[in-house]
TORKE-324442 format. One record per residue (C-alpha): residue in one letter; x, y, z. Coordinates in steps of 0.25 Angstrom, whole numbers, plus 5000, padded with zeros to 4 digits. Example, Ala and Ser with C-alpha at 12.3 -4.5 7.8 and 13.67 -1.06 7.14 Angstrom:
TORKE-324442
A504949825031S505549965029
***
This chain:
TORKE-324442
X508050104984X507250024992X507449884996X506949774988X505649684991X505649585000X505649515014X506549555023X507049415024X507349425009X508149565011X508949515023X509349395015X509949485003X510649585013X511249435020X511649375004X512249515001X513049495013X513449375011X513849394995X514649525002X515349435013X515749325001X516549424995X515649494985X515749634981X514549744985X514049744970X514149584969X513449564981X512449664977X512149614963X511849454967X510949524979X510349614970X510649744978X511649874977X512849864983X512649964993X511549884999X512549765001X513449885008X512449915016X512249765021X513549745023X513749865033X512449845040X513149685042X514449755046X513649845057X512549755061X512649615058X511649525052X510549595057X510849735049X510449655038X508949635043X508049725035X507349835044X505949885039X505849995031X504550075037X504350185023X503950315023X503250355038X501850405037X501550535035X500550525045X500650475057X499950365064X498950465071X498750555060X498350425051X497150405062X496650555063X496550515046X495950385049X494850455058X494750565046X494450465036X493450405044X492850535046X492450545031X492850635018X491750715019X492150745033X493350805029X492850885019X492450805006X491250784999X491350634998X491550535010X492750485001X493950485004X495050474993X496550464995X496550614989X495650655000X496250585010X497650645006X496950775006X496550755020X497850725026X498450835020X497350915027X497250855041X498750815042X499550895031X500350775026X500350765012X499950635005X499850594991X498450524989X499050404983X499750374997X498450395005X497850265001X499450205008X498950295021X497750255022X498150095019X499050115030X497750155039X497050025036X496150095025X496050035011X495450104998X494050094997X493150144984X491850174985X490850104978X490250194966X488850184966X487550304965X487150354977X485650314973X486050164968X484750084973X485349934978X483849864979X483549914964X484849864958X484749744965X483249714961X483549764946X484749634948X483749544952X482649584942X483049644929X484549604926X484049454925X483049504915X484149584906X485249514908X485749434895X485949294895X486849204890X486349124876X486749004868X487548894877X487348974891X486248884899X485048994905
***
């Protein structure tokens, strides 16, 4: 079970109000129940106090899972992405989270689920970017003279109490 949300501070200061419940004469369930935790964990306070003191109750950081890849792996896959998808051999200059997990597995044989690429890449100080859809042959100048010109002319205007 993980530990519950919040600050350090507000962690320490639960493990120090269980200790104090415990040291009044409360059982391990009592003490448990009005700090809202299992009894083992007030257990697990108390022996840490009895072994360290006070200062084995201050909370330690928890780092998670390590990266599968290491930090000089996640440059050489910066450089790649750099170099382009079509470089690597896709049609598109796209790159997807499916492709990019594709990749990896290919260059680095490390297995990643698509949906936790976008966590990797966060990590490298990329975000997610979509591309704009537009036609390839889109003509800007002509959109923006039929603005100026013929939308004025069509376009419907308000009646009755509206002022023109």
């Amino acid at each position: 079970m993980p530990r519950p949300r919040g600050s350090a501070d507000l962690l320490e200061d639960r493990r120090r109000r269980a200790l104090a419940l415990w040291d009044r004469g409360y059982s391990l369930n009592e003490v448990g129940r009005r700090v809202g935790c299992a009894a083992v964990s007030v257990m697990r306070w108390r022996d840490a106090r009895r072994r360290g003191g006070v200062q084995a109750l201050k909370v330690r950081f928890s780092p998670g899972r390590p990266w599968k890849l290491d930090a000089v792996e996640r440059k050489r896959l910066i450089r790649m992405l750099l170099q382009g998808a079509t470089a690597h051999g896709w049609r598109t200059n796209l790159w997807t989270t499916a492709r990019i997990a594709e990749l990896v597995r290919r260059e680095f044989q490390v297995e990643y689920h698509r949906d936790h690429i976008g966590r990797l890449l966060h990590s490298l100080g990329w975000s997610v970017q979509k591309p704009e859809r537009r036609a390839l042959e889109r003509d800007e100048a002509a959109i923006e003279r039929w603005k100026q010109k013929d939308w004025p002319r069509i376009k419907k205007t308000p009646r009755g109490w509206a002022p023109t």
